[in-house]
mmCIF file of the N, C-alpha and C atoms, coordinates in Angstrom:
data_MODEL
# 
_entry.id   MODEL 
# 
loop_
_atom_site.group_PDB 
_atom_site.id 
_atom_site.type_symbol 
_atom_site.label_atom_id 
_atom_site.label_alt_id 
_atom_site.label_comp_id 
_atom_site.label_asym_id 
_atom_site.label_entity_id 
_atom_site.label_seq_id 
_atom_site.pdbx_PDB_ins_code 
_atom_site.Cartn_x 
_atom_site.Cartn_y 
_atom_site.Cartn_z 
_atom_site.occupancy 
_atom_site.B_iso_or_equiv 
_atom_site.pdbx_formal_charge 
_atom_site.auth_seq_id 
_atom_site.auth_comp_id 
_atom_site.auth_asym_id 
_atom_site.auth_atom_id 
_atom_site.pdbx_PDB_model_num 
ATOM 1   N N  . UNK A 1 1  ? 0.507  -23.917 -11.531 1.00 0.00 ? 1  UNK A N  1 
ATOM 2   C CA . UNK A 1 1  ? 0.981  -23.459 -10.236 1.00 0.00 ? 1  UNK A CA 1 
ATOM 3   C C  . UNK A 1 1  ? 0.083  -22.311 -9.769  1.00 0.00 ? 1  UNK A C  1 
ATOM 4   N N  . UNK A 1 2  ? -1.094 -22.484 -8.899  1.00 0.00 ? 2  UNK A N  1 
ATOM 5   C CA . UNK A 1 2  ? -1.636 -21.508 -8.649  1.00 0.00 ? 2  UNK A CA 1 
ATOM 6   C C  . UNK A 1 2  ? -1.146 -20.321 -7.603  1.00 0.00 ? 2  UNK A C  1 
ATOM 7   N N  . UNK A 1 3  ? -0.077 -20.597 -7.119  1.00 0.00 ? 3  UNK A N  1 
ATOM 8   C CA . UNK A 1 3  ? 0.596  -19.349 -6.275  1.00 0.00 ? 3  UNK A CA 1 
ATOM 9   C C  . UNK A 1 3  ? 1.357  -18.115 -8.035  1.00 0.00 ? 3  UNK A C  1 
ATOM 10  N N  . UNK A 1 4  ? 1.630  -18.888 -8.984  1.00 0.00 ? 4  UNK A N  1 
ATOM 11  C CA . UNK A 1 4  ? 2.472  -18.316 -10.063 1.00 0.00 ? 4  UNK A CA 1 
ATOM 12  C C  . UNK A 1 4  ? 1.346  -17.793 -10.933 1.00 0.00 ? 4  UNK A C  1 
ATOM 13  N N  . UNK A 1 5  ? -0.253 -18.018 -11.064 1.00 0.00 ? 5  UNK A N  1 
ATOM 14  C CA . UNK A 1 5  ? -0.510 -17.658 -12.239 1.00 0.00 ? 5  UNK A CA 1 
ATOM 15  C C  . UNK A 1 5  ? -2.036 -16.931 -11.224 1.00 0.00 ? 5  UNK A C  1 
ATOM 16  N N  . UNK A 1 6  ? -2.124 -17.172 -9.967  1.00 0.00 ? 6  UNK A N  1 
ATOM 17  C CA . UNK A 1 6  ? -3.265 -16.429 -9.169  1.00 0.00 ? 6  UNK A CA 1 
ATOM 18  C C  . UNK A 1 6  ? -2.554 -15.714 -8.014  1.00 0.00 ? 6  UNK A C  1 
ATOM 19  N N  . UNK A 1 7  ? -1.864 -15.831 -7.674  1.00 0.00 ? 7  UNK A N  1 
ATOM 20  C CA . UNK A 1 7  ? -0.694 -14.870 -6.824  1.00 0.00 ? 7  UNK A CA 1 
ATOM 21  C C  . UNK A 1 7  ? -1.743 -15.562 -5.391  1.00 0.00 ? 7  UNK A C  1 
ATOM 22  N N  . UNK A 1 8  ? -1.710 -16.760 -5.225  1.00 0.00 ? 8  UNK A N  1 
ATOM 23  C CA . UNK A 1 8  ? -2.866 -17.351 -4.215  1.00 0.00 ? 8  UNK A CA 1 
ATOM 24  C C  . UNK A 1 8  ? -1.802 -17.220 -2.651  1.00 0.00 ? 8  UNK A C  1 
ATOM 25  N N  . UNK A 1 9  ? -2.302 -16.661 -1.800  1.00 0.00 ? 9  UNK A N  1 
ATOM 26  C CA . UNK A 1 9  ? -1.719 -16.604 -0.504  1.00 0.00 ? 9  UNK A CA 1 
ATOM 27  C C  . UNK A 1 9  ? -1.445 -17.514 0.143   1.00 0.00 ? 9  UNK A C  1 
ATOM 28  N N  . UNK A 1 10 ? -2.383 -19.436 -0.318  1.00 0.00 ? 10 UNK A N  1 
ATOM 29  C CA . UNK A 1 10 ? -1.944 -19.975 0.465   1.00 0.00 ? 10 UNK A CA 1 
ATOM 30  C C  . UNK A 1 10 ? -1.117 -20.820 -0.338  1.00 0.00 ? 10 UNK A C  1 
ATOM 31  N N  . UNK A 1 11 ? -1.270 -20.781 -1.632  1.00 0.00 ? 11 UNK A N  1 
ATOM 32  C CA . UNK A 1 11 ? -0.274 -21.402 -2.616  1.00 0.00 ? 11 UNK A CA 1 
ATOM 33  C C  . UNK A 1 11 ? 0.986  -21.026 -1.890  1.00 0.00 ? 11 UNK A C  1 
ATOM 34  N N  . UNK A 1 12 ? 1.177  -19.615 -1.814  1.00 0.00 ? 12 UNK A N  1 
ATOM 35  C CA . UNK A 1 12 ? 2.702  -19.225 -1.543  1.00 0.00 ? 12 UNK A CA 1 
ATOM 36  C C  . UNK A 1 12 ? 3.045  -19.620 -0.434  1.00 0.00 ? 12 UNK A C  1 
ATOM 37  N N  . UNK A 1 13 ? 2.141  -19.373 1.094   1.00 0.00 ? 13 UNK A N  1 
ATOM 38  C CA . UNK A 1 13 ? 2.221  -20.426 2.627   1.00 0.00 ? 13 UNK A CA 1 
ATOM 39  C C  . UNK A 1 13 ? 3.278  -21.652 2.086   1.00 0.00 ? 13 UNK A C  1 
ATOM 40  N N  . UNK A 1 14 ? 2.380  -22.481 1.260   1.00 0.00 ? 14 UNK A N  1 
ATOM 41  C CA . UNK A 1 14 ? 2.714  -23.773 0.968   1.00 0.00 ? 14 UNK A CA 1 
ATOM 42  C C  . UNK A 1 14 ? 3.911  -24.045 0.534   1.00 0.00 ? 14 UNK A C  1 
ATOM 43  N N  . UNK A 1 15 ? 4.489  -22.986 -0.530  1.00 0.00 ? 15 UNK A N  1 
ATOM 44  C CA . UNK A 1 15 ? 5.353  -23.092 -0.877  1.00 0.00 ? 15 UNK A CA 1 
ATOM 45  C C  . UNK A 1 15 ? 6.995  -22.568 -0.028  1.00 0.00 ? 15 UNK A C  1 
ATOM 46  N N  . UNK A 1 16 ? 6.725  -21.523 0.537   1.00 0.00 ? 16 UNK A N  1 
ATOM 47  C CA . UNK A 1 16 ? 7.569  -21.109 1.868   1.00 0.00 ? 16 UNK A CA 1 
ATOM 48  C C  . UNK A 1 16 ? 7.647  -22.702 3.099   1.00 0.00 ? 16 UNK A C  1 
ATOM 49  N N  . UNK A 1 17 ? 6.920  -22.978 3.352   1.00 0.00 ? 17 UNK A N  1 
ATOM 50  C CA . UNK A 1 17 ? 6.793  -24.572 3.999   1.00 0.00 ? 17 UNK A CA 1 
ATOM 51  C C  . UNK A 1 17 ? 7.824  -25.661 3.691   1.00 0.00 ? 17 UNK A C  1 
ATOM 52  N N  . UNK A 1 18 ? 7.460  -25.599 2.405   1.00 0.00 ? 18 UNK A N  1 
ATOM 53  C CA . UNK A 1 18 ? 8.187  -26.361 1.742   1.00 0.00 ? 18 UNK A CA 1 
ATOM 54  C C  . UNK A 1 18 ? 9.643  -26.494 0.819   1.00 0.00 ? 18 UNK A C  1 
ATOM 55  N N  . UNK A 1 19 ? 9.759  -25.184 0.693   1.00 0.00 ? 19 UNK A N  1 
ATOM 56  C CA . UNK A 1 19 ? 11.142 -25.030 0.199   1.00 0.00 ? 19 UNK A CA 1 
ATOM 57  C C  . UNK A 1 19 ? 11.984 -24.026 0.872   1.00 0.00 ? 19 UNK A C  1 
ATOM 58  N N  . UNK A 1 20 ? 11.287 -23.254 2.047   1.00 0.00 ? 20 UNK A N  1 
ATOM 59  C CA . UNK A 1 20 ? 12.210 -22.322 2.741   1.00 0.00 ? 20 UNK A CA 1 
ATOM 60  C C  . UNK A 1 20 ? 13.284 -22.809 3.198   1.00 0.00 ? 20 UNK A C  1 
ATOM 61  N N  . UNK A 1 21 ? 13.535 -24.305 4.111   1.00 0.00 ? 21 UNK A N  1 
ATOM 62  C CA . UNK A 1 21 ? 14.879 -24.636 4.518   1.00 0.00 ? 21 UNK A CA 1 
ATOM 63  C C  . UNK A 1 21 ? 15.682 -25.034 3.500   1.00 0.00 ? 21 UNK A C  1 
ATOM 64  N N  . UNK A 1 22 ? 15.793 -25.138 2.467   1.00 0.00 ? 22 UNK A N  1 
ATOM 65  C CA . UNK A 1 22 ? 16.364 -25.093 1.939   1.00 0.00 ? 22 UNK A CA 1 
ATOM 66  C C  . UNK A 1 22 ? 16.887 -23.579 0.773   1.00 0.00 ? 22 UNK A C  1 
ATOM 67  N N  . UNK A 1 23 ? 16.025 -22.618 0.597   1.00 0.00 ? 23 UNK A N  1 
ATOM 68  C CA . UNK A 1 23 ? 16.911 -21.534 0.407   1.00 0.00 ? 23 UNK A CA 1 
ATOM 69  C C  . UNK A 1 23 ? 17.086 -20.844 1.414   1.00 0.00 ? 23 UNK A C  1 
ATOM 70  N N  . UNK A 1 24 ? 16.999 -21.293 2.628   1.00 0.00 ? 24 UNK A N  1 
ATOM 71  C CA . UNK A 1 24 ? 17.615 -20.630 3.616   1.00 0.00 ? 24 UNK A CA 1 
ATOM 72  C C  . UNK A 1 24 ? 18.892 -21.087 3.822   1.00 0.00 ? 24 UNK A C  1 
ATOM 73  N N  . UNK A 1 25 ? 18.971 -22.243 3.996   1.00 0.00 ? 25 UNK A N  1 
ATOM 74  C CA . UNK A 1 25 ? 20.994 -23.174 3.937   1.00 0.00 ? 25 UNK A CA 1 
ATOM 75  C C  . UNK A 1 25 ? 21.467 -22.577 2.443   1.00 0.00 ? 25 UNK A C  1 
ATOM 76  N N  . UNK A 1 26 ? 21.044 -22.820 1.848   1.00 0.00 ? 26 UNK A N  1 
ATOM 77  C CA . UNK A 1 26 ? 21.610 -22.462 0.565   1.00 0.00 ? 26 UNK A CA 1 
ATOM 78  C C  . UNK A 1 26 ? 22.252 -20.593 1.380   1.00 0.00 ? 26 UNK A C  1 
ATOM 79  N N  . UNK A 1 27 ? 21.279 -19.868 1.448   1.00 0.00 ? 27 UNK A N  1 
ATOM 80  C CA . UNK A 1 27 ? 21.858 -18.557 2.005   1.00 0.00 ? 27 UNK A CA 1 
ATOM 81  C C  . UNK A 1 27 ? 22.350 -18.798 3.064   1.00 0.00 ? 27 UNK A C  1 
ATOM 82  N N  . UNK A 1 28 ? 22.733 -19.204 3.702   1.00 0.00 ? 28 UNK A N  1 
ATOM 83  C CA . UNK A 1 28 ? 23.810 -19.804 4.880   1.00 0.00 ? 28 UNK A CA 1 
ATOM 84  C C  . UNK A 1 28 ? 25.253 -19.966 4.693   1.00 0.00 ? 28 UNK A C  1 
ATOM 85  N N  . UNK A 1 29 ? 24.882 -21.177 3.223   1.00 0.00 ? 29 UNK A N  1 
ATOM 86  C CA . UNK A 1 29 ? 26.204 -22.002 2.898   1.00 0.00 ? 29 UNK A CA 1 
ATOM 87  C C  . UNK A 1 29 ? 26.887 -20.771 2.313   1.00 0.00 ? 29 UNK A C  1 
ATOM 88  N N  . UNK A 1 30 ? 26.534 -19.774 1.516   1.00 0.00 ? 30 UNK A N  1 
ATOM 89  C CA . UNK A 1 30 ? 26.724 -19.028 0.015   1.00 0.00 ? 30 UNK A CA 1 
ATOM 90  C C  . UNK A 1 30 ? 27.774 -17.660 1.270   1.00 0.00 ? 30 UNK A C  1 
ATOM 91  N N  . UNK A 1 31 ? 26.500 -17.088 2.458   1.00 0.00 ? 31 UNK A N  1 
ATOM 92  C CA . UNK A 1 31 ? 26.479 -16.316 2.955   1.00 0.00 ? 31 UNK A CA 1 
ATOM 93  C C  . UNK A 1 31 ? 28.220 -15.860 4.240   1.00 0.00 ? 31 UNK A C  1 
ATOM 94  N N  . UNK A 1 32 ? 28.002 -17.592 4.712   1.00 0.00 ? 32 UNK A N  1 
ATOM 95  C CA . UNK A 1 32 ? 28.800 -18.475 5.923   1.00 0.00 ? 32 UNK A CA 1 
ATOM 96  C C  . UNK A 1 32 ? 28.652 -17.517 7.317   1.00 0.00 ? 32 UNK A C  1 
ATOM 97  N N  . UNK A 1 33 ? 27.573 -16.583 7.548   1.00 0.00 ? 33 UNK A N  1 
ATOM 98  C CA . UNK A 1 33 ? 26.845 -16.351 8.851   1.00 0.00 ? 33 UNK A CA 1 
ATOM 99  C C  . UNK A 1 33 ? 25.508 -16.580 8.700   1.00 0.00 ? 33 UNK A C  1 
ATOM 100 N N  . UNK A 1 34 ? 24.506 -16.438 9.750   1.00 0.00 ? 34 UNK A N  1 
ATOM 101 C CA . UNK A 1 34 ? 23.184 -16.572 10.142  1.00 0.00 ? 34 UNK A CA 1 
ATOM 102 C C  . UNK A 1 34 ? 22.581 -15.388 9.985   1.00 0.00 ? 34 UNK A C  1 
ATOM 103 N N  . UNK A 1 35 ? 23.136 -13.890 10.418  1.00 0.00 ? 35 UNK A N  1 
ATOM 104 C CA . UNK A 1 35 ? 22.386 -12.549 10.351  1.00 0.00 ? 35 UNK A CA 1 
ATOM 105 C C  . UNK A 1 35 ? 22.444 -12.392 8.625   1.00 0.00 ? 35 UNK A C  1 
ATOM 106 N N  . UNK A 1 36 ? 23.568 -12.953 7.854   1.00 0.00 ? 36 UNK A N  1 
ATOM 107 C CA . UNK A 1 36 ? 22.795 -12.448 6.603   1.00 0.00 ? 36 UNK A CA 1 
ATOM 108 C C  . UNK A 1 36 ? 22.368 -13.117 5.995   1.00 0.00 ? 36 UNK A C  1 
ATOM 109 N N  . UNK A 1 37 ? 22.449 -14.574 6.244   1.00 0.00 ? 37 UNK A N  1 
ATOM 110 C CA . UNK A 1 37 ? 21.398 -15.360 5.542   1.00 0.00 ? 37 UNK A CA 1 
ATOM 111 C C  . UNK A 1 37 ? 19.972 -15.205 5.630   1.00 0.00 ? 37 UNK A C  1 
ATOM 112 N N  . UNK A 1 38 ? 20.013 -14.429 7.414   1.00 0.00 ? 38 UNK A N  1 
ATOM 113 C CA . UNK A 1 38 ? 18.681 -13.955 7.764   1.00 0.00 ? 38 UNK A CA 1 
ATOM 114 C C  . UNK A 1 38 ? 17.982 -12.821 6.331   1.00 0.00 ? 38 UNK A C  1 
ATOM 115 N N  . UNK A 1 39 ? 18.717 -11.854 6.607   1.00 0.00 ? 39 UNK A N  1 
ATOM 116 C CA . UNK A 1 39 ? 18.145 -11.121 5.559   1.00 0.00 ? 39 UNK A CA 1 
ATOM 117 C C  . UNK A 1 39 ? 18.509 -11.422 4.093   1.00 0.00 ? 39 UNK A C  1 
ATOM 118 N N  . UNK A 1 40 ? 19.176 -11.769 3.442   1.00 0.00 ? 40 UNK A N  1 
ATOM 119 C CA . UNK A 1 40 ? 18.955 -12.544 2.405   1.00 0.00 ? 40 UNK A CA 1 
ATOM 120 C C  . UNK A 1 40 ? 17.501 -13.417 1.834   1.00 0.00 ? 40 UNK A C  1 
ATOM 121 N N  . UNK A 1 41 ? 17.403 -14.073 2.868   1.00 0.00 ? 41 UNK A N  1 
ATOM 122 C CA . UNK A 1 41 ? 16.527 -15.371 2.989   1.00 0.00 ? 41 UNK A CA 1 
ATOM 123 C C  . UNK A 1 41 ? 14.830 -14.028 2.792   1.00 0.00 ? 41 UNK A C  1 
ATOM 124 N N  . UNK A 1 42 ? 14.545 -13.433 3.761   1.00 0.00 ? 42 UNK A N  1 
ATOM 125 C CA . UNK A 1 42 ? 13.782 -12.438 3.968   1.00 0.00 ? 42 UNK A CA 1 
ATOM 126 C C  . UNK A 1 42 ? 13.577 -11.542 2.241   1.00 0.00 ? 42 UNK A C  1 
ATOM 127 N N  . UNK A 1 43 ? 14.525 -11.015 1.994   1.00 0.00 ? 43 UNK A N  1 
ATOM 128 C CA . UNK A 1 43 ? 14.814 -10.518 0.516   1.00 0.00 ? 43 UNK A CA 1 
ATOM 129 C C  . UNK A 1 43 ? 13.747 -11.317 -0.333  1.00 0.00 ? 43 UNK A C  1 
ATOM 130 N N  . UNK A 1 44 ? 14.553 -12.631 -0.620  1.00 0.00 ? 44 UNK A N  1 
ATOM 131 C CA . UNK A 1 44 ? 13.904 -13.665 -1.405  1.00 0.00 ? 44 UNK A CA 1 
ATOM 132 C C  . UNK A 1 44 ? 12.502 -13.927 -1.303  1.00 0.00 ? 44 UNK A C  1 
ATOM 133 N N  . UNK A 1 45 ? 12.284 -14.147 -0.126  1.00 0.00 ? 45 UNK A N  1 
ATOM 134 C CA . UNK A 1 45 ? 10.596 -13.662 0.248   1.00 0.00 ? 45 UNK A CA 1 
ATOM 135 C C  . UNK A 1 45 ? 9.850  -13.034 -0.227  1.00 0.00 ? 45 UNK A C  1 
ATOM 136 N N  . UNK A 1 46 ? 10.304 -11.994 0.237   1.00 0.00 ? 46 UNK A N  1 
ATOM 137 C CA . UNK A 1 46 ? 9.840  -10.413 -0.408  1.00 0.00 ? 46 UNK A CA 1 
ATOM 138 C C  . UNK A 1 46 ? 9.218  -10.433 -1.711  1.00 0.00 ? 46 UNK A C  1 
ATOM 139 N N  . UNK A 1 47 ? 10.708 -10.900 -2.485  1.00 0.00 ? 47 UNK A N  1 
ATOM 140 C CA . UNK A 1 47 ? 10.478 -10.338 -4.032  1.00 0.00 ? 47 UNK A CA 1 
ATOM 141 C C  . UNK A 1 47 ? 9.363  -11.846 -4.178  1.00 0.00 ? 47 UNK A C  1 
ATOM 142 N N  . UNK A 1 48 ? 9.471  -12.611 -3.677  1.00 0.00 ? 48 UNK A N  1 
ATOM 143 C CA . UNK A 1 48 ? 8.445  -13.876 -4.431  1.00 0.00 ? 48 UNK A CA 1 
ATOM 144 C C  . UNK A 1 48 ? 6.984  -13.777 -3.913  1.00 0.00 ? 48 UNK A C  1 
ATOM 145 N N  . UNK A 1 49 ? 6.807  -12.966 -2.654  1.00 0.00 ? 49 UNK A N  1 
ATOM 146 C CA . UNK A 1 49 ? 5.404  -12.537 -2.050  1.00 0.00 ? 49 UNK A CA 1 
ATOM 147 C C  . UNK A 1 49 ? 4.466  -12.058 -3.302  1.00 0.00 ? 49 UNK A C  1 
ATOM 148 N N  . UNK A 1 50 ? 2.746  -12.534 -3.144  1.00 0.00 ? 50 UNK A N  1 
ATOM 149 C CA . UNK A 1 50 ? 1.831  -11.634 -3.421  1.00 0.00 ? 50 UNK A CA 1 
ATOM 150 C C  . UNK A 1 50 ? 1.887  -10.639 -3.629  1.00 0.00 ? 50 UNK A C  1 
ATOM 151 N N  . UNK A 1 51 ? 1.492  -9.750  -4.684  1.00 0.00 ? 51 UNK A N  1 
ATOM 152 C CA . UNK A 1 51 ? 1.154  -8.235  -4.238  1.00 0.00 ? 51 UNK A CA 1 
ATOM 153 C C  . UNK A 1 51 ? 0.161  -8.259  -3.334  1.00 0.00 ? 51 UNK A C  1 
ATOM 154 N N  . UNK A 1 52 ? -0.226 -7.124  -2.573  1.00 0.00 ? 52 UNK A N  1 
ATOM 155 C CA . UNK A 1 52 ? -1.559 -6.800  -2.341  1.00 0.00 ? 52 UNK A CA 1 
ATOM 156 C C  . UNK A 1 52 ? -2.411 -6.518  -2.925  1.00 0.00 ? 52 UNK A C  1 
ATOM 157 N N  . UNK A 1 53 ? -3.964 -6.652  -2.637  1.00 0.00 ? 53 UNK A N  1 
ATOM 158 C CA . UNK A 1 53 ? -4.322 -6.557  -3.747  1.00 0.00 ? 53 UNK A CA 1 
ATOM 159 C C  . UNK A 1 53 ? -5.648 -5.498  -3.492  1.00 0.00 ? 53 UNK A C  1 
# 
């Protein structure tokens, strides 16, 4: 997994693409509003982002 073992920027793109709607409903369903699934969803981001480097 080169976003997991090179912290690759577009690995992670790719991976936000592809699995964001779904931990975003998941924080929806869990949440049952939109403003905190918003930040929830954002959170999760966060902590799974690149460092800078």
């Amino acid at each position: 997994m080169p976003f997991v073992h090179d912290r690759d920027e577009d690995a992670f793109t790719a991976l936000v693409h592809r699995h964001g709607p779904m931990v975003y409903g998941v924080c929806r369903r869990l949440l049952g509003n939109s403003a905190d699934a918003d930040d929830a969803f954002q959170v999760a981001l966060y902590l799974s982002a690149p460092e800078p480097q």
